[in-house]
DSSP file (Angstrom, degrees, kcal/mol; ACC not computed):
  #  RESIDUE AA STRUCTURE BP1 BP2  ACC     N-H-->O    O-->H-N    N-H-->O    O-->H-N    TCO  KAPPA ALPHA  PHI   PSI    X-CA   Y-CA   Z-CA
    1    1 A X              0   0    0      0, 0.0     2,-0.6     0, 0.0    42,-0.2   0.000 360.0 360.0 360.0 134.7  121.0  102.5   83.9
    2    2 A X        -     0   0    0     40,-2.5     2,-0.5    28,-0.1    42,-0.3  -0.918 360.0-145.6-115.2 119.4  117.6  101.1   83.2
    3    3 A X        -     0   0    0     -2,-0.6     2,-1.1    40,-0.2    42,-0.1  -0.715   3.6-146.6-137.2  97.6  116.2  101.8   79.9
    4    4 A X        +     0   0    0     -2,-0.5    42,-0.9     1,-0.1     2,-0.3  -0.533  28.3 155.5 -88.6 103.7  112.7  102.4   79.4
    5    5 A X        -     0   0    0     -2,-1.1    -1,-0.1    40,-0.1    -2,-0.0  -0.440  18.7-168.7-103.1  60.3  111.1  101.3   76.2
    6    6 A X        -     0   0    0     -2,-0.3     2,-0.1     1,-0.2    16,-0.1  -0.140  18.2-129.6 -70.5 127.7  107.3  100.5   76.0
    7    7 A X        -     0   0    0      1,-0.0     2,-0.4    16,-0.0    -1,-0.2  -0.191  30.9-160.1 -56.0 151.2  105.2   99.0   73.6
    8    8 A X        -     0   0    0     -2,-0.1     2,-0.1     6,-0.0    11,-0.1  -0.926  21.2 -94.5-134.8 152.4  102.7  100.7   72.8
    9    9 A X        -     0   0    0     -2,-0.4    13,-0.1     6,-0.1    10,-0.1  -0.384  49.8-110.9 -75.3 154.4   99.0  100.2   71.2
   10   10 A X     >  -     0   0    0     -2,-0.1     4,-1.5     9,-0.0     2,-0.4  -0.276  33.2 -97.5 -56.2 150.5   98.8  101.0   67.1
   11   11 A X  T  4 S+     0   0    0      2,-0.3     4,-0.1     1,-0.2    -1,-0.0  -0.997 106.7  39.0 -74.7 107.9   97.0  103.8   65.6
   12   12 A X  T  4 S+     0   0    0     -2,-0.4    -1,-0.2     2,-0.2    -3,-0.0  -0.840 120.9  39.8 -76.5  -3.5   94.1  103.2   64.6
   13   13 A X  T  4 S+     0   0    0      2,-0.0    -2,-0.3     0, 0.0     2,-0.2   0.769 120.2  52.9 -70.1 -20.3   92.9  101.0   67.1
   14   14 A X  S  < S-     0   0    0     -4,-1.5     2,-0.4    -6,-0.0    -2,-0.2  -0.618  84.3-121.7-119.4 147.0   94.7  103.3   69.8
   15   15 A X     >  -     0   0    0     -2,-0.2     4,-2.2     1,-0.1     5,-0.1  -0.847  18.9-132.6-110.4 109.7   94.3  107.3   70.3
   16   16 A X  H  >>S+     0   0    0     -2,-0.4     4,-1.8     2,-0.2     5,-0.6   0.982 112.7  62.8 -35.9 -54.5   97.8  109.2   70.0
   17   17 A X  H  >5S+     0   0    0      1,-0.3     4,-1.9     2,-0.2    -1,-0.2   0.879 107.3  39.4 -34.8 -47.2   96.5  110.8   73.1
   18   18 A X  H  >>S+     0   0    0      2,-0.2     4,-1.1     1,-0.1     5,-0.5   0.983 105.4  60.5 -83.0 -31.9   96.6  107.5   74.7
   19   19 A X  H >X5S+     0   0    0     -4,-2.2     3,-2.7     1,-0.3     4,-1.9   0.923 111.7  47.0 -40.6 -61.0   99.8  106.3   73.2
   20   20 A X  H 3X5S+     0   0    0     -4,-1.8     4,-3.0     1,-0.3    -1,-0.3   0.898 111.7  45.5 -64.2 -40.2  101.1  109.4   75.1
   21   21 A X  H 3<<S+     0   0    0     -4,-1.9    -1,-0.3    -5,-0.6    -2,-0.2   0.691 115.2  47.0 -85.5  13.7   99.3  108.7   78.5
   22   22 A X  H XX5S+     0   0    0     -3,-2.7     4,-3.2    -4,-1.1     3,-1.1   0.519 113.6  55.1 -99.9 -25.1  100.4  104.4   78.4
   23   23 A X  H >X<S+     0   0    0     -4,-1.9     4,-4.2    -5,-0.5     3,-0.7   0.987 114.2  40.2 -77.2 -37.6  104.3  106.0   77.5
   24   24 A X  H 3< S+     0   0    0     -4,-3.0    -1,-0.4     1,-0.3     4,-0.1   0.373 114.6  45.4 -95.8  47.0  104.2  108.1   80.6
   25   25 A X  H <4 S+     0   0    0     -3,-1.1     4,-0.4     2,-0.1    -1,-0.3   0.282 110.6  56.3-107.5 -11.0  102.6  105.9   83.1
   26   26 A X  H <X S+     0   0    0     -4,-3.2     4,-2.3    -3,-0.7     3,-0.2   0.839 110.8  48.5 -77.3 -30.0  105.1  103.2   81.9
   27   27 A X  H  X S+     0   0    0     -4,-4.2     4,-1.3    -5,-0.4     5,-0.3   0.956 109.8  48.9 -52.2 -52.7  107.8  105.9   82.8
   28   28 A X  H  > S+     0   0    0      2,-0.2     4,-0.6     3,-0.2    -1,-0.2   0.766 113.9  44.3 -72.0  -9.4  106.5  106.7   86.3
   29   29 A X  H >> S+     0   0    0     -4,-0.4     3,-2.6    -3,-0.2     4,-1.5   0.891 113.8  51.8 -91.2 -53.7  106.2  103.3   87.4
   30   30 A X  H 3< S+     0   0    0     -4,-2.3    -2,-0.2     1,-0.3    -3,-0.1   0.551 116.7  39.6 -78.8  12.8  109.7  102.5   85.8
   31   31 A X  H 3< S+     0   0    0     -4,-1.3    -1,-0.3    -2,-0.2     4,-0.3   0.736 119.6  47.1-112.9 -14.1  111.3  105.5   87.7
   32   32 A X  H << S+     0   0    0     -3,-2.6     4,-0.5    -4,-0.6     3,-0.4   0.932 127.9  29.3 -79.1 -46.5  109.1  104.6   90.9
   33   33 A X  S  X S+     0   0    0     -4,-1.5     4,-1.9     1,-0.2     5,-0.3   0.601  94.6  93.9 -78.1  -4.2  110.1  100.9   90.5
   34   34 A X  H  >>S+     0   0    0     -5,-0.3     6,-2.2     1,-0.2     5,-1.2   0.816  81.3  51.1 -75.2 -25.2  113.5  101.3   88.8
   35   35 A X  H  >5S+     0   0    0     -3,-0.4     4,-0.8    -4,-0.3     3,-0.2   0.992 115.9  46.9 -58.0 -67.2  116.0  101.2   92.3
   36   36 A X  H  45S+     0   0    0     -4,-0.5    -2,-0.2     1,-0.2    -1,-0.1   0.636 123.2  21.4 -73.5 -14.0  114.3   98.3   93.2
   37   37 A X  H  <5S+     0   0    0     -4,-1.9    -1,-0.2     3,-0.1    -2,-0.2   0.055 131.8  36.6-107.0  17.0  114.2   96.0   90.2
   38   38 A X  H  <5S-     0   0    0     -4,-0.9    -3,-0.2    -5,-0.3    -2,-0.1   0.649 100.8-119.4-130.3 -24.8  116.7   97.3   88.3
   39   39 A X  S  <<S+     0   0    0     -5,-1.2     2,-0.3    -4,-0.8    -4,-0.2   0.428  83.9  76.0  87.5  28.0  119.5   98.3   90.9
   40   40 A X        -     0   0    0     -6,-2.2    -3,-0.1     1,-0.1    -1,-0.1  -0.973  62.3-153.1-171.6 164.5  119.3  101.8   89.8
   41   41 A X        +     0   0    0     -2,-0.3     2,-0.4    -6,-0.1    -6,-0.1   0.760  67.6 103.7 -89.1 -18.6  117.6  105.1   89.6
   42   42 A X        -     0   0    0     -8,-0.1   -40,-2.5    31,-0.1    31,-0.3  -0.569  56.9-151.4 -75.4 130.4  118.8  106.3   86.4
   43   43 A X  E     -a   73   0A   0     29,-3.6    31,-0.8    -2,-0.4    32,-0.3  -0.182  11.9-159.1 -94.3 162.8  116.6  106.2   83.6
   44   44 A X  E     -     0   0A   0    -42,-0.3    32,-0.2    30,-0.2    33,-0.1  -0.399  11.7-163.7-153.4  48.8  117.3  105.8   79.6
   45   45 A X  E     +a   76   0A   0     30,-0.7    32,-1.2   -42,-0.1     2,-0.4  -0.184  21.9 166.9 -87.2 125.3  114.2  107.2   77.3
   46   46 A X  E     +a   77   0A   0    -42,-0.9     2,-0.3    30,-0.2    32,-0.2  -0.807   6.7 155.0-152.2 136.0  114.7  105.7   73.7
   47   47 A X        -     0   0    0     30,-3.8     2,-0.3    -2,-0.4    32,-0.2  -0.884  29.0-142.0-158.2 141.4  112.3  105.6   70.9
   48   48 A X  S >  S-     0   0    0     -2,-0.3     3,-1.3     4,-0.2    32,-0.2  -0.493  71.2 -31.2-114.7 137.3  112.6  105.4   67.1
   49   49 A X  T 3> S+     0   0    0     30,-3.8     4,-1.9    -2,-0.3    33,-0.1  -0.372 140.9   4.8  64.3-122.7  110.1  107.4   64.7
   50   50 A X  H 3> S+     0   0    0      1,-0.2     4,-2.2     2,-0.2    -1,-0.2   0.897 130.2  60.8 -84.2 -30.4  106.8  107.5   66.7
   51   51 A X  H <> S+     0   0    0     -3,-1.3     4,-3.9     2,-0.2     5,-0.3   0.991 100.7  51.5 -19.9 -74.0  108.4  106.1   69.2
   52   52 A X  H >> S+     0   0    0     27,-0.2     3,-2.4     1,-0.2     4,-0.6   0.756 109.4  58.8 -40.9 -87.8  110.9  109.3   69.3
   53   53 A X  H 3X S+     0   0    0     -4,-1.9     4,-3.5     1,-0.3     5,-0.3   0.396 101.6  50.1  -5.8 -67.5  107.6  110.9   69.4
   54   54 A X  H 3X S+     0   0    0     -4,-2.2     4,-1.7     2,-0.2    -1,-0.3   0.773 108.3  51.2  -5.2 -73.1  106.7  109.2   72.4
   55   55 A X  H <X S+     0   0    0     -4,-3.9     4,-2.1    -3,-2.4     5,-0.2   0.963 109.9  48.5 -36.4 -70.0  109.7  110.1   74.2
   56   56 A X  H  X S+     0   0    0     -4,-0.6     4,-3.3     1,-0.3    -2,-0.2   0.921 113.6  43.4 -34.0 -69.7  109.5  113.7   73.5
   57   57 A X  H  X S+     0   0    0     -4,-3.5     4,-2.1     2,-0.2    -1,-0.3   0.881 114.4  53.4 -62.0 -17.7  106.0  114.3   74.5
   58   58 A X  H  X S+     0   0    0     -4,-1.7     4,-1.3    -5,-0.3    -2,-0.2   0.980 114.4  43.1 -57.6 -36.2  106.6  111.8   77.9
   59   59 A X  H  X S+     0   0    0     -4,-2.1     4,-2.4     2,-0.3    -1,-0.2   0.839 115.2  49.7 -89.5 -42.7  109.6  114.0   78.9
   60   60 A X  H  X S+     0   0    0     -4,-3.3     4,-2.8    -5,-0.2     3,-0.4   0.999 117.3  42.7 -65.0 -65.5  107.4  117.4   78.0
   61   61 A X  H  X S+     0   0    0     -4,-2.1     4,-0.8     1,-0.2    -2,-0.3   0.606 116.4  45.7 -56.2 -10.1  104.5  116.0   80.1
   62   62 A X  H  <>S+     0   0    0     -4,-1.3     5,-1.6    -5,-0.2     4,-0.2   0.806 114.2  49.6 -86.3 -38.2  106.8  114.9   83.0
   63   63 A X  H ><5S+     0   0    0     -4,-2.4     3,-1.4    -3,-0.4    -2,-0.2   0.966 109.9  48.8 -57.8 -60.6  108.6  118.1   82.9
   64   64 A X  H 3<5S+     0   0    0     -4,-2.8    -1,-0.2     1,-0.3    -3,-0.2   0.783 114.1  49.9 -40.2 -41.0  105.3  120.3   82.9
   65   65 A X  T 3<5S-     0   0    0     -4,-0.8    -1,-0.3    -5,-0.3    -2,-0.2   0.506 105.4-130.0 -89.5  12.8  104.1  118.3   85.8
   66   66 A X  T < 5 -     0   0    0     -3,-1.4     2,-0.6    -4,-0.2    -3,-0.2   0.720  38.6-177.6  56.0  34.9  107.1  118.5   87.9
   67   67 A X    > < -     0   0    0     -5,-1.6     3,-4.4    -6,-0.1    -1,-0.2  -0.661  35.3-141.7 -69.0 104.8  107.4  115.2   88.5
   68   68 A X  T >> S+     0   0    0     -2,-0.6     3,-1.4     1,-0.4     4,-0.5   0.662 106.9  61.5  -5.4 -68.1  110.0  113.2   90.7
   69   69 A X  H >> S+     0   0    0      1,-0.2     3,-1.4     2,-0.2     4,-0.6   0.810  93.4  66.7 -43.1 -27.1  110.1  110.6   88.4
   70   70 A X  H X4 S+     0   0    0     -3,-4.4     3,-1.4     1,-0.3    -1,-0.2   0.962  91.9  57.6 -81.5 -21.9  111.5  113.2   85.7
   71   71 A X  H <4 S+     0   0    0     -3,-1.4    -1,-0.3     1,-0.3    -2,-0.2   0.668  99.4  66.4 -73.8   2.3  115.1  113.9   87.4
   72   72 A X  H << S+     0   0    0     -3,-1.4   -29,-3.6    -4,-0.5     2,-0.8   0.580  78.5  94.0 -79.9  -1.7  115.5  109.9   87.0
   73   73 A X  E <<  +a   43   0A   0     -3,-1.4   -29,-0.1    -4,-0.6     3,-0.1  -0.819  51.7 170.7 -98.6 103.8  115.6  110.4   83.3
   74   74 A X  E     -     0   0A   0     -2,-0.8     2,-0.4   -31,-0.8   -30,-0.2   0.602  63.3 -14.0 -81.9 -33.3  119.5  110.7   82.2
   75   75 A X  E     -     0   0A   0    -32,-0.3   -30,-0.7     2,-0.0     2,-0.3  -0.995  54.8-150.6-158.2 153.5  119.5  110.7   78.6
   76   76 A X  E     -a   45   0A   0     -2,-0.4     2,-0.2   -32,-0.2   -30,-0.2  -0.922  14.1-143.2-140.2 160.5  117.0  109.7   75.9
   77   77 A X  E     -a   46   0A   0    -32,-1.2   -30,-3.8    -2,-0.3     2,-0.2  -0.892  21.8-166.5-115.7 117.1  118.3  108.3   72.5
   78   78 A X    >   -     0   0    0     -2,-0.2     3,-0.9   -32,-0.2     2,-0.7  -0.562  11.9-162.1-109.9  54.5  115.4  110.1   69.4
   79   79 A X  T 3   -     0   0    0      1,-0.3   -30,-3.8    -2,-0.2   -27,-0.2  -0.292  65.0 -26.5 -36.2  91.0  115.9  108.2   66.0
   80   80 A X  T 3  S+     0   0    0     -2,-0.7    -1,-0.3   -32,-0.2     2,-0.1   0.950  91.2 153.6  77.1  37.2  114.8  109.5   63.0
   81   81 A X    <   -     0   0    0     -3,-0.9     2,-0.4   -34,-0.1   -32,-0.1  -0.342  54.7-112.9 -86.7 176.4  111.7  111.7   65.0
   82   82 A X        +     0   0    0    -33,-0.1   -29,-0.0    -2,-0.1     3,-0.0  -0.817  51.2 161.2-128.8 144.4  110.6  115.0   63.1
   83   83 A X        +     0   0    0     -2,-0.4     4,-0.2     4,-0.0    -1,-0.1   0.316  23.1 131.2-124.4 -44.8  112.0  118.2   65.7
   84   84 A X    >   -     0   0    0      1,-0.2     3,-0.9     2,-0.1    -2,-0.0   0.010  52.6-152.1 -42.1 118.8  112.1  121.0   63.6
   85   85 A X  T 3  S+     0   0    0      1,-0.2    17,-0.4     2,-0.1    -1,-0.2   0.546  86.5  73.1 -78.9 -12.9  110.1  123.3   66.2
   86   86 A X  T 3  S-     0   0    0      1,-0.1    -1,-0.2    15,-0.1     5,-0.1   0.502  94.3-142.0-103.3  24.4  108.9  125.2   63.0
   87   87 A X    <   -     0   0    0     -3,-0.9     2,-0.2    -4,-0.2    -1,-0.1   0.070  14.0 -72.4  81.1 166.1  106.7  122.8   61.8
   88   88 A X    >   -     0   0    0     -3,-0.1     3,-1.2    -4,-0.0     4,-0.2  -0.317  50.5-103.9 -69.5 159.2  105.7  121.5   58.6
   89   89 A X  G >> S+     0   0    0      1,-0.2     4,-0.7    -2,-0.2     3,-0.6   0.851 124.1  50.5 -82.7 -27.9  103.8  123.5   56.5
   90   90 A X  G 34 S+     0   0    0      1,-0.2    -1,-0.2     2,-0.2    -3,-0.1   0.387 117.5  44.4 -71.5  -2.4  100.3  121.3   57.4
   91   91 A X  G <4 S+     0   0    0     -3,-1.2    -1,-0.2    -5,-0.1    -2,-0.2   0.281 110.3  55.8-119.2  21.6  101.2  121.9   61.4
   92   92 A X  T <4 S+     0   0    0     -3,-0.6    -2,-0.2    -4,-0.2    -3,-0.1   0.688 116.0  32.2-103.3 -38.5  102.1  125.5   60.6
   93   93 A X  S  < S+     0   0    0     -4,-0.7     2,-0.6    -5,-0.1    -2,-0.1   0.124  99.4 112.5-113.7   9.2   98.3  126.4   59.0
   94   94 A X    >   -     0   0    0      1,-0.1     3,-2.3    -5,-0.0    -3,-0.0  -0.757  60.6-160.0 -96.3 109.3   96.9  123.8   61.6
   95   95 A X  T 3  S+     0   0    0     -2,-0.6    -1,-0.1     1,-0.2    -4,-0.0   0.800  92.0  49.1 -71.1 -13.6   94.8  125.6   64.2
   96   96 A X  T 3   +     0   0    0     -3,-0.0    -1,-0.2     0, 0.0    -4,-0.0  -0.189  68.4 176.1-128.9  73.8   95.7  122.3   66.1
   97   97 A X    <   -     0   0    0     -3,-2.3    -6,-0.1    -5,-0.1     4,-0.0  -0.044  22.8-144.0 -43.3 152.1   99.0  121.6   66.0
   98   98 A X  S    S+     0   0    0      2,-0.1    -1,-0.1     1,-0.0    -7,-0.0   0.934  73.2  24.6 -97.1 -67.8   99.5  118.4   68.3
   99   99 A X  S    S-     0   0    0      1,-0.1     2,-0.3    -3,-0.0    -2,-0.0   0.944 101.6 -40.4-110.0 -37.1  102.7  118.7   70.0
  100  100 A X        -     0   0    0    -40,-0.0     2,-0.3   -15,-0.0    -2,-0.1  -0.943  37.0-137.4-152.6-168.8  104.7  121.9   70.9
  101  101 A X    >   -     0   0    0     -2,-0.3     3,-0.7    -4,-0.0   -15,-0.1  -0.791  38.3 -98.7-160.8 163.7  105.7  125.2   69.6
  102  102 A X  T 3  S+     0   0    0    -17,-0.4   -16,-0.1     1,-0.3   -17,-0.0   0.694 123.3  54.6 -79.7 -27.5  108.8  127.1   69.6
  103  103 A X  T 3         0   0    0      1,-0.2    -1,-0.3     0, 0.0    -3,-0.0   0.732 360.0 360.0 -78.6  -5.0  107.7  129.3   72.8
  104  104 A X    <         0   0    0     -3,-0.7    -1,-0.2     0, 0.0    -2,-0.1   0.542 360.0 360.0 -64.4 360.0  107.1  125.8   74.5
C-alpha cells in the first residue's frame, strides 16, 4: 500500500482553496504513478487536524469527479478532524459554509 501524505502550503500565505487543489493533484499523480513507483495501486489517505481536513475534502472532490484515481484509495486514517455533519454553530448561521452538509 502506498500512502499518500502531502505537505502542503500554510494559511495565510496559502488559500484553503488551494491547499485543497495541491492535496488532490498530489493524489492523482500518486494514484497515476503509484503501480509504478511504489509496486502498488492501493492507496492510503492520512491526515491529522487540517490535514484530516484535506483528506476529506480530496476524497469528496475525487468522488464528485468520478475519478479513476478514486477506486485506488483503500482506507484513509482522519485524526482529530471536526465531522460532525451538523456543524458548529458559526458554520450553521454561515451563509457560506466551506465544506459539506448533511444532504452531501
Amino acid at each position: 500500500m502506498a500512502i499518500v501524505s502531502p505537505d502542503y502550503r500554510l494559511v495565510p500565505e496559502s488559500s484553503i482553496s488551494h491547499q485543497i487543489d495541491e492535496s488532490v493533484a498530489a493524489t492523482r499523480w500518486a494514484a497515476a504513478q503509484a503501480h509504478e513507483r511504489f509496486g502498488t495501486s492501493r492507496l492510503l489517505l492520512a491526515g491529522t487536524s487540517s490535514g484530516a481536513y484535506l483528506a476529506v475534502t480530496t476524497l469528496l472532490r475525487l468522488r464528485d469527479a468520478a475519478e479513476p484515481g478514486f477506486t485506488s484509495i483503500v482506507g484513509v486514517h482522519l485524526d482529530c478532524g471536526a465531522y460532525d455533519l451538523s456543524g458548529t454553530p458559526s458554520e450553521r448561521t454561515s451563509p457560506t459554509a466551506a465544506w459539506c452538509s448533511a444532504a452531501a
